[in-house]
N, C-alpha and C positions, 0 to 999 in steps of 0.2 A: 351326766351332762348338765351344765349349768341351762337355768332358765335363760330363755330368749336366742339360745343357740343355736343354729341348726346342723342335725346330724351331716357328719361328711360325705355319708353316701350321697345325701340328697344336694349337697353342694356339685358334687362330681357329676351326677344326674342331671341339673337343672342348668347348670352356669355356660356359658359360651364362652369365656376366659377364665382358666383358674390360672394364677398367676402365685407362685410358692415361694415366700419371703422368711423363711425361718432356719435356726441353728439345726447343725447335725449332731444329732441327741442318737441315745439308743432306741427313744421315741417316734424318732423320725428318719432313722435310717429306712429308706425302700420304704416306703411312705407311699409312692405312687407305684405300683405294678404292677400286671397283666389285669385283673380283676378287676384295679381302681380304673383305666386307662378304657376293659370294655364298658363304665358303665357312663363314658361318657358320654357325650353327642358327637354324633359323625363329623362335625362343623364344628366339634369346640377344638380350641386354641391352649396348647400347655408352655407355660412361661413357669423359666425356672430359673431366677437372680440368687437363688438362697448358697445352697451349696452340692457339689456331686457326692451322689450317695441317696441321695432323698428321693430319685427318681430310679427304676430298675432301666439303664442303657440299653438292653436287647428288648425287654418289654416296650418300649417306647419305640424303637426301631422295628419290630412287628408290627407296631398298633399304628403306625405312618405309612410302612411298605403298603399295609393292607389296607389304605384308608377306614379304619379303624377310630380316626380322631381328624380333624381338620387338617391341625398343624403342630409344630413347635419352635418356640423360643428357648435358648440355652445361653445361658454364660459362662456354665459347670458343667465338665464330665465327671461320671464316676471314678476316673482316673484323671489327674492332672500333675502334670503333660500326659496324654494319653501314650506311655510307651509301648505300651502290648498290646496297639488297636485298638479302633472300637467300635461298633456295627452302625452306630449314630455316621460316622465319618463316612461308612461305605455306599450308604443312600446318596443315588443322584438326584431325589424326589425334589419339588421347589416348597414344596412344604414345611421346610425345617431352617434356621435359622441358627446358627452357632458360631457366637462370637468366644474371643480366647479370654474369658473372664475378665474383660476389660466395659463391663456394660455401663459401668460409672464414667467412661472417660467420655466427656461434652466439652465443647469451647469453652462453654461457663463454667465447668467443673476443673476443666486444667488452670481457665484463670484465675479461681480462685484460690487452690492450690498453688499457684507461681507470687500472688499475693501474699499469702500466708506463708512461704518458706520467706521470699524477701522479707517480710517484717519484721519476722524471727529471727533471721540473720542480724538485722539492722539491729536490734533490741538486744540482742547479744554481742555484739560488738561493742555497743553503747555504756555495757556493764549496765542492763537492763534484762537478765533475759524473761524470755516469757512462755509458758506451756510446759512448763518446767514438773520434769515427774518425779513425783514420791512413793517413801516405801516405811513399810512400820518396820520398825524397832523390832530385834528379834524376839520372842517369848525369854521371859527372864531378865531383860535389861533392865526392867521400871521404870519401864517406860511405853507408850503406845501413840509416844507423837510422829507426826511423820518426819522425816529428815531426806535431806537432799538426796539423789542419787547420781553419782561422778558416771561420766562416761567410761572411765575402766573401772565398776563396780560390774 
């Protein structure tokens, strides 16, 4: 562990919100499970914006049924679209909070998305366009500039 870090048990132990913002890695797959989940506080809060997978669903669904943990935040199941159930969905508990992976969408966020596609629009129509993606040169061309990439590439 790098200096100034603090072990994650004693995050889990000590915090009243863990809030879990990170890629699904084979690092962090089931990252939070029965074990992570008992050594928290009865009163703490699990927020999870990151990705499903990272959290164990029935662990988390035990550890709320039995107030085990205060509460939970979700924007991600471990299944998405959940087609073969999932025990999160079958708690009536008020403890739990799950929205359908849209935790990004605010007034302010759609307006600036509705801002940014019209601009774009405008800029491309203008024979301006802008945001425009690229891609390297295949190995062997001699080349490693980047080049345009068409919409039917």
């Amino acid at each position: 562990m790098r200096a100034g870090r603090v072990p994650f048990d004693t995050i889990l132990r000590e915090s009243d919100i863990v809030s879990l913002h990170c890629p699904l890695t084979e690092e962090t797959r089931g990252l939070i499970g029965a074990s992570d989940l008992a050594l928290m506080k009865s009163t703490a809060l699990l927020i999870n914006c990151a990705r499903g997978g990272i959290v164990d669903d029935h662990a988390l669904a035990s550890a709320l049924a039995n107030g085990e943990i205060g509460g939970a935040g979700l924007d991600v199941l471990g299944e998405e679209p959940p087609r073969n159930g999932n025990p999160l969905l079958d708690l009536t508990a008020c403890n739990l909070v799950v929205t359908p992976h849209t935790a990004w969408v605010s007034e302010s966020a759609l307006a600036t998305f509705s801002e940014q596609l019209i601009q774009n629009l405008e800029c491309f129509v203008s024979g301006r366009p802008q945001n425009e993606l690229t891609k390297r040169l295949s190995e062997g061309s001699g080349s490693s500039s980047p080049t345009k990439m068409t919409a039917h590439e």
